[in-house]
Short mmCIF file of the C-alpha atoms (twelve columns), coordinates in Angstrom:
data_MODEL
# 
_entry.id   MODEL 
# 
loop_
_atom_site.group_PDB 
_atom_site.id 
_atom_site.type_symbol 
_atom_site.label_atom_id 
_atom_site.label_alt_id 
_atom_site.label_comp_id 
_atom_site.label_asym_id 
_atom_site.label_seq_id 
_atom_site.Cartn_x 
_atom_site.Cartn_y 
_atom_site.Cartn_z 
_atom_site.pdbx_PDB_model_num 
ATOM 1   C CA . UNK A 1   -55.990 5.710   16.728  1 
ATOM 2   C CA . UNK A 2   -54.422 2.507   18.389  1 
ATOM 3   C CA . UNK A 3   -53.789 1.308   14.741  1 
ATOM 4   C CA . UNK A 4   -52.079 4.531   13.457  1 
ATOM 5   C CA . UNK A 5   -49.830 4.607   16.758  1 
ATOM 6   C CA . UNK A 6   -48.998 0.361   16.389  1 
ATOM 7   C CA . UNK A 7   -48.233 1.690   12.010  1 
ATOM 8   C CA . UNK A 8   -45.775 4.261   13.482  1 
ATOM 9   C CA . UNK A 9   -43.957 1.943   15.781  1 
ATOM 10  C CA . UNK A 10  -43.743 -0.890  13.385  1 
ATOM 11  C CA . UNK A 11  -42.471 1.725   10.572  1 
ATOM 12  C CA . UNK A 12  -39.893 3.196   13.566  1 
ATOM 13  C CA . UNK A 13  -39.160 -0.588  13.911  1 
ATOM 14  C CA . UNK A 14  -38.452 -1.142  10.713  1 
ATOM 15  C CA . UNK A 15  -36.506 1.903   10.282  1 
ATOM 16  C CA . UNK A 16  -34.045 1.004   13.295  1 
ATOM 17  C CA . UNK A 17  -33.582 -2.563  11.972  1 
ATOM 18  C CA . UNK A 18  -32.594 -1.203  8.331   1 
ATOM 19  C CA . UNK A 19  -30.359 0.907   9.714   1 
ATOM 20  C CA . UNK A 20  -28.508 -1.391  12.245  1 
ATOM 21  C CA . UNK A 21  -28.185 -4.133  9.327   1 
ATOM 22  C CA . UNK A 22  -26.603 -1.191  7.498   1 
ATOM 23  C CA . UNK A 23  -24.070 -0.318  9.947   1 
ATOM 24  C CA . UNK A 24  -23.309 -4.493  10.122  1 
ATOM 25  C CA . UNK A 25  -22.977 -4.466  6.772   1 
ATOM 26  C CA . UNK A 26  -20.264 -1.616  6.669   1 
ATOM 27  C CA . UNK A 27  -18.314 -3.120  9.592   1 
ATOM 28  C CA . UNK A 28  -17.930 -6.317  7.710   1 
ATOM 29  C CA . UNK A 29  -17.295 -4.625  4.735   1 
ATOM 30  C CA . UNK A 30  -14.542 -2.852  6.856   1 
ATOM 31  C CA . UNK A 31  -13.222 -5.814  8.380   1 
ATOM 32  C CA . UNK A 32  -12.981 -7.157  5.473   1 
ATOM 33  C CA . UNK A 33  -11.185 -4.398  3.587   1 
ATOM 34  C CA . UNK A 34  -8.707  -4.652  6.631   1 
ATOM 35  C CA . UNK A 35  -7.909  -7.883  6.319   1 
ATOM 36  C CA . UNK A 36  -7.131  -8.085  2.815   1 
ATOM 37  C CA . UNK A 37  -4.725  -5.074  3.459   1 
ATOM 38  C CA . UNK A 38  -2.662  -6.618  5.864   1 
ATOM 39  C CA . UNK A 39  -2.593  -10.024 4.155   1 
ATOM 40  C CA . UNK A 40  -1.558  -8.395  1.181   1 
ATOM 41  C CA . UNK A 41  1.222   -6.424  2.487   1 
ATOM 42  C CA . UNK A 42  2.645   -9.345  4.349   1 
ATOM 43  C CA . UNK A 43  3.251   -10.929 0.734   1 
ATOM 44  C CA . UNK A 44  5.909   -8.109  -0.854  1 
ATOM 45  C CA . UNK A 45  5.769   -10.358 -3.608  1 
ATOM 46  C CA . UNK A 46  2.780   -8.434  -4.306  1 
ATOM 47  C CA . UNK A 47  5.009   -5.323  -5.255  1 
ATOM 48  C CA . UNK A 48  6.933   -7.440  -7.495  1 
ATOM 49  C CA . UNK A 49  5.903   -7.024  -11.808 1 
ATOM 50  C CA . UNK A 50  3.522   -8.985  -13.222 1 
ATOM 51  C CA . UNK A 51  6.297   -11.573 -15.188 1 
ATOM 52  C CA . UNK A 52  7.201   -14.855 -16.115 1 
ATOM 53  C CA . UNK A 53  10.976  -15.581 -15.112 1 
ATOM 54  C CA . UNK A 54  11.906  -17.599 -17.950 1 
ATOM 55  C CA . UNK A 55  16.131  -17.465 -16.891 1 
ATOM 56  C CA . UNK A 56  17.988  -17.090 -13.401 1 
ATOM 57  C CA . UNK A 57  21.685  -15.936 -12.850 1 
ATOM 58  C CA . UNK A 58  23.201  -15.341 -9.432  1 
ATOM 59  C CA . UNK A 59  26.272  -14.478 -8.171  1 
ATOM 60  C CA . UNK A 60  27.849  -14.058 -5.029  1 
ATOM 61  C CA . UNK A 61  30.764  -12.242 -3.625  1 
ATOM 62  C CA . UNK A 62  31.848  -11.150 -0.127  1 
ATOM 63  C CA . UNK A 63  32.099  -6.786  -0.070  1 
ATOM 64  C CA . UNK A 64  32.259  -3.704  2.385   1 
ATOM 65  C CA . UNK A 65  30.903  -0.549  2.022   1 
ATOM 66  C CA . UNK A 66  33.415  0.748   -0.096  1 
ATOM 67  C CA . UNK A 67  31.620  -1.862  -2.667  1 
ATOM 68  C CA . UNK A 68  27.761  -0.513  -2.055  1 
ATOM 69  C CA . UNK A 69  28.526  3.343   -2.026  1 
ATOM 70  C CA . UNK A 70  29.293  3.295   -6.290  1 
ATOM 71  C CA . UNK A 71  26.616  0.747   -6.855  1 
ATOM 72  C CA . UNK A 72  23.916  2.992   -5.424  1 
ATOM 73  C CA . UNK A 73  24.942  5.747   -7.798  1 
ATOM 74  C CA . UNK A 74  23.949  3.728   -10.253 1 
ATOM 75  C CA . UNK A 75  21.122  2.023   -9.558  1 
ATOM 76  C CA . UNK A 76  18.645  4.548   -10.941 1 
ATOM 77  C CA . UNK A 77  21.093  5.391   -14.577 1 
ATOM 78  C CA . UNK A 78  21.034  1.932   -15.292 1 
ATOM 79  C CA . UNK A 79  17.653  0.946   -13.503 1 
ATOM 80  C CA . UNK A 80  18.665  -1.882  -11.158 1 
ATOM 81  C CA . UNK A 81  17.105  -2.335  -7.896  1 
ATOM 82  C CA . UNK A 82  19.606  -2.141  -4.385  1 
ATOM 83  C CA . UNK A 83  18.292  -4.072  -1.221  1 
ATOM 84  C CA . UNK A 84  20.380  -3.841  2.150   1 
ATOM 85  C CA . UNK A 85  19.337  -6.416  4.752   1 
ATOM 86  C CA . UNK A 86  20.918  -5.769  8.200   1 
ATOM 87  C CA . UNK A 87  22.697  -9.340  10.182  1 
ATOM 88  C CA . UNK A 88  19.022  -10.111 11.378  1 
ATOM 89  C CA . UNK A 89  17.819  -10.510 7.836   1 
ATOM 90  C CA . UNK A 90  15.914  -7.768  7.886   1 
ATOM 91  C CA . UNK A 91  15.266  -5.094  4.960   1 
ATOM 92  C CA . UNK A 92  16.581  -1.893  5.859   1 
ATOM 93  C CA . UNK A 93  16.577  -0.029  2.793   1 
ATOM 94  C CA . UNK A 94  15.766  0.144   -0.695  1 
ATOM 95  C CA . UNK A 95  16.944  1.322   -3.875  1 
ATOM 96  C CA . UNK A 96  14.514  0.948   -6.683  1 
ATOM 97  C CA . UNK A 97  12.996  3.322   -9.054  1 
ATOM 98  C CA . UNK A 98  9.587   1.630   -9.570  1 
ATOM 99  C CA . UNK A 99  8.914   0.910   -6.331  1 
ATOM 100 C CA . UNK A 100 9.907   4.557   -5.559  1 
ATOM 101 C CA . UNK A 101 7.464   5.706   -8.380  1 
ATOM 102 C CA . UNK A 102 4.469   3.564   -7.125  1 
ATOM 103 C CA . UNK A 103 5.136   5.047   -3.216  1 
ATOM 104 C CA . UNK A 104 5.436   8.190   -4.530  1 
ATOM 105 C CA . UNK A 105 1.617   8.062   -6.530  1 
ATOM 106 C CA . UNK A 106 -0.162  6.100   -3.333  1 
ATOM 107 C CA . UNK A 107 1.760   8.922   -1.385  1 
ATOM 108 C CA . UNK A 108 -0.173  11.694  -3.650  1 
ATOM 109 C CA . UNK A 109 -3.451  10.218  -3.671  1 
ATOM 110 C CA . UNK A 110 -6.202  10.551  -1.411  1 
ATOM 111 C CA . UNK A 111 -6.452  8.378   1.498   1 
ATOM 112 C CA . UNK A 112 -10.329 7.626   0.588   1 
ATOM 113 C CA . UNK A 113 -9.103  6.569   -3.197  1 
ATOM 114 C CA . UNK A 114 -6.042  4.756   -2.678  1 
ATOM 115 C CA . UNK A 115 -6.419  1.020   -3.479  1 
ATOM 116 C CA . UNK A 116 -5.551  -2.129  -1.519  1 
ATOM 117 C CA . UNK A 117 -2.245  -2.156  -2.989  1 
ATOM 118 C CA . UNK A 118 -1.460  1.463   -2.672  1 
ATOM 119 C CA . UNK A 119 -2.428  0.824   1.240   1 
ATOM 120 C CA . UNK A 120 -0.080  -2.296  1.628   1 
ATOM 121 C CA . UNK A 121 2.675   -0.565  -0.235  1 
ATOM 122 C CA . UNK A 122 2.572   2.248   1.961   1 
ATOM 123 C CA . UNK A 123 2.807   0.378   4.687   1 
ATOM 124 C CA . UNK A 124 5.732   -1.168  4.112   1 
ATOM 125 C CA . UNK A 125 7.516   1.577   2.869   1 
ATOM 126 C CA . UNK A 126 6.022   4.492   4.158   1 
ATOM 127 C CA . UNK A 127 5.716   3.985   8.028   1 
ATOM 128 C CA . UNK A 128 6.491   7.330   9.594   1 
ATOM 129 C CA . UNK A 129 8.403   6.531   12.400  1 
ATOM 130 C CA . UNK A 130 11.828  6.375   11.850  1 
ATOM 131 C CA . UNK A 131 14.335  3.624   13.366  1 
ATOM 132 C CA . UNK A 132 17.519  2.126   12.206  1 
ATOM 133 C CA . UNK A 133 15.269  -0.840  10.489  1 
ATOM 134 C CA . UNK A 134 12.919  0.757   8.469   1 
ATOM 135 C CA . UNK A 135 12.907  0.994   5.031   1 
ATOM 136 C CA . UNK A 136 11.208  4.496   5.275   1 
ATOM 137 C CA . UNK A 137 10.937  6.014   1.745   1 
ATOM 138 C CA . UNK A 138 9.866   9.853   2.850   1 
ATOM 139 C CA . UNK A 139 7.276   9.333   0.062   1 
ATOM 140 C CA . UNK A 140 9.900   9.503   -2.050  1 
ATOM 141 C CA . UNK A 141 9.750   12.862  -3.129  1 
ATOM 142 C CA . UNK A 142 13.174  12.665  -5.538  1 
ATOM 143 C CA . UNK A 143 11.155  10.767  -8.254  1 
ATOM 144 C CA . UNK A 144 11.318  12.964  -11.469 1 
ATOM 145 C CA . UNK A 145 14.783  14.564  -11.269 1 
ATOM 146 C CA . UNK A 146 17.082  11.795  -11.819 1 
ATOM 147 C CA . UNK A 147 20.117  14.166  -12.861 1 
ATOM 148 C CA . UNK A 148 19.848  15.873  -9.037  1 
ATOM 149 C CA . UNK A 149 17.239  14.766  -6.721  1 
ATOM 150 C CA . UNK A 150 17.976  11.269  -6.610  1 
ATOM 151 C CA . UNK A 151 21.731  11.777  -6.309  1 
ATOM 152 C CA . UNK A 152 21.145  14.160  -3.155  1 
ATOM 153 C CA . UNK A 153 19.069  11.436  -1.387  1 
ATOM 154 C CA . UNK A 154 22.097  9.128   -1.952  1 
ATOM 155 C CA . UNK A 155 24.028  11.369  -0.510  1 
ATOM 156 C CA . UNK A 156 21.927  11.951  2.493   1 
ATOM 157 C CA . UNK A 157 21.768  8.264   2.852   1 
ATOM 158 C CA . UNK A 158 25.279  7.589   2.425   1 
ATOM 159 C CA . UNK A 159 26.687  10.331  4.621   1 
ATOM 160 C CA . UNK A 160 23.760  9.603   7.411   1 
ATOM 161 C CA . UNK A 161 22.708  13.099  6.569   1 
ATOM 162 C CA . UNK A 162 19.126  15.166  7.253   1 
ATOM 163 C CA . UNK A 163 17.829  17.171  4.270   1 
ATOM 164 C CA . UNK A 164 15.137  18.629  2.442   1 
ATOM 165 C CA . UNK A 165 14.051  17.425  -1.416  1 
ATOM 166 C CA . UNK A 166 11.262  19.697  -2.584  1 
ATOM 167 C CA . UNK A 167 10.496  20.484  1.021   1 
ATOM 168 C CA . UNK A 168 9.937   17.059  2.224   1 
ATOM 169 C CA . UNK A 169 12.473  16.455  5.228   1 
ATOM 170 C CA . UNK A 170 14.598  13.323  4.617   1 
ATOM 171 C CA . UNK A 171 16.413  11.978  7.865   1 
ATOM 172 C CA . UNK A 172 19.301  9.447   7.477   1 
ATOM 173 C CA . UNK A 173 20.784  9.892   10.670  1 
ATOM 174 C CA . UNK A 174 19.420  6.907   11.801  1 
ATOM 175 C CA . UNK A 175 18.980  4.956   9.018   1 
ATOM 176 C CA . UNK A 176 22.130  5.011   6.881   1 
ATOM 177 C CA . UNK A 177 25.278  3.571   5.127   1 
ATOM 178 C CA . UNK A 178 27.695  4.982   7.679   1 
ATOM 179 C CA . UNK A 179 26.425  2.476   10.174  1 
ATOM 180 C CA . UNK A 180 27.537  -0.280  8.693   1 
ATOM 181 C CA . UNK A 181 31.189  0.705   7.863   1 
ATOM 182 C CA . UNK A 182 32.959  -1.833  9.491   1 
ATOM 183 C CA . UNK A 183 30.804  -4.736  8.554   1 
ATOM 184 C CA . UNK A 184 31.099  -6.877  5.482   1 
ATOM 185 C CA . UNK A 185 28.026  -8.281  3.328   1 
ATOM 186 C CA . UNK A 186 27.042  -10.978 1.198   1 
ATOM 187 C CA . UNK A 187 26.262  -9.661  -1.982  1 
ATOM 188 C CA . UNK A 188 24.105  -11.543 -4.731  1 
ATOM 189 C CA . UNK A 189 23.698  -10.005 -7.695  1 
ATOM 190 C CA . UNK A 190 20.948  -11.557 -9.485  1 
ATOM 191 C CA . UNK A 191 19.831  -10.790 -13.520 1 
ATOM 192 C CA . UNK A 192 17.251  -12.521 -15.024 1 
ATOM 193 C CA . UNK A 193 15.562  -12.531 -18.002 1 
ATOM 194 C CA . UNK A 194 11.339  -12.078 -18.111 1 
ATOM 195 C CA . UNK A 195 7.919   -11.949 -20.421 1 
ATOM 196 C CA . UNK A 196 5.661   -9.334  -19.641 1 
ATOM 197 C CA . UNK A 197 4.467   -6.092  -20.219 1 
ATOM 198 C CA . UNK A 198 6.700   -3.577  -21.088 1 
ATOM 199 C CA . UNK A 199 7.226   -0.717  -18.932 1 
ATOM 200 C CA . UNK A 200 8.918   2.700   -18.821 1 
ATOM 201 C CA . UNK A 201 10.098  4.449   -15.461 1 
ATOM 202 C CA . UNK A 202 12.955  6.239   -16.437 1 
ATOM 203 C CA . UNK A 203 11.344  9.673   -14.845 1 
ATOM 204 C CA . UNK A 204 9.120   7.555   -12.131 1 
ATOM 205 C CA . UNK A 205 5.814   6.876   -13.951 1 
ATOM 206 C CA . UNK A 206 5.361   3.669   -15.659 1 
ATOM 207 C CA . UNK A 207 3.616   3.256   -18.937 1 
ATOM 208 C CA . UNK A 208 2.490   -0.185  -20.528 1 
ATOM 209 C CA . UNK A 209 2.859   -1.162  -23.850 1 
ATOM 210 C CA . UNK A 210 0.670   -3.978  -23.703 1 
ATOM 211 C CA . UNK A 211 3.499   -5.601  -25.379 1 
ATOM 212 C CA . UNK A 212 5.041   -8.559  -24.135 1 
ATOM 213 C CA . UNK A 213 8.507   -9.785  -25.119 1 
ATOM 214 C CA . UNK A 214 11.401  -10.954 -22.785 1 
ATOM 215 C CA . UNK A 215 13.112  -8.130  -20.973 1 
ATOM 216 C CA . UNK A 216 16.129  -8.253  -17.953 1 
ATOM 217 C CA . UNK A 217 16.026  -7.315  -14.433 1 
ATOM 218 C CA . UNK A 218 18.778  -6.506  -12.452 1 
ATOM 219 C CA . UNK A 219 18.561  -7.078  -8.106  1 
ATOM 220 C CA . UNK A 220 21.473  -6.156  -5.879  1 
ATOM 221 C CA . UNK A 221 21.097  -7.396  -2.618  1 
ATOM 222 C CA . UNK A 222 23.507  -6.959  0.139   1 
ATOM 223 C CA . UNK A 223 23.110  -8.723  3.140   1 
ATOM 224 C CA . UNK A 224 25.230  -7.957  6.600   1 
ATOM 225 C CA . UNK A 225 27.399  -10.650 7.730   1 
# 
């Protein structure tokens, strides 16, 4: 009897230590996943494509708003990317359709299946609360209309408007052009050329080719002075 009673308590032993070495395992595996998260989203260049820059050109030139408001309106027909850095250097918004796409899909997926990246991304540019410094992309819910949806959240943006695209509440009252309409900026307007895969966003989603040949990216970056 004494042996059957010392099996049990060795087997509940055993049982206990399995499952505590289980629940270390997962917290490790959590801290883990946690840190590589947050290391990754401190690095945007993370976000940036997978290239070779192969050429550089930069300009600069000193502008107002008068300067920015046209250039957004084109950003996403001729698929350059907009930055706007306040006078503290920081990144208050951003105008660029693959960036927009790839919020947009981490937005739509499920928290349990996002990836690391997808978690870092959103975490730059999907923090909900809403200040005059935050690059807040509303999940970016204009991706796939370019000829409307896209053009209304410039509007919102530029007018320091609140609005709805397909019932997702944008809020720009904060967070807008208007603010800055008696300040100038340094802008830089960057093009280089690139080998890598080729890919297509014109409606949000990318597709690669799997070829690579040398392609052009445009950055507009306008920084408060």
């Amino acid at each position: 009897m004494d042996n059957a009673i010392d099996a049990i308590k060795m087997g509940f032993g055993m049982m206990v230590f399995v499952i505590a070495l289980s629940a270390t395992m997962y917290l490790f595996n959590t801290a883990f996943s946690t840190a590589k998260v947050l290391l990754y989203s401190a690095d945007k260049t993370n976000y940036y494509d997978n290239i070779e820059v192969i050429n550089l050109n930069t300009t600069t030139r000193i502008v107002n708003t008068e300067t920015i408001i046209p250039t957004l309106y084109r950003y996403y027909k001729e698929n350059f990317a907009v930055q706007i850095f306040n006078n503290s250097g920081q990144l208050t918004q951003i105008f660029d359709i693959n960036i927009e796409g790839k919020v947009r899909r981490a937005a739509g997926t499920v928290d349990y299946n996002r990836t690391g990246d997808q978690r870092a991304l959103l975490s730059l540019y999907g923090v909900s609360s809403l200040s005059e410094d935050n690059p807040y992309l509303f999940e970016a819910p204009w991706i796939g209309n370019t000829s409307k949806d896209i053009k209304t959240r410039i509007d919102l943006y530029v007018n320091g408007e609140c609005g709805y695209i397909n019932g997702t509440k944008l809020d720009y009252r904060l967070n807008n052009l208007k603010v800055y309409e008696n300040s100038e900026f340094l802008e830089q307007f960057t093009e280089y050329a690139y080998k890598g895969d080729t890919i297509s966003s014109e409606d949000g989603t990318e597709t690669i080719t799997g070829n690579v040949k040398t392609e052009t990216k445009i950055v507009i970056t306008y920084r408060e002075i």
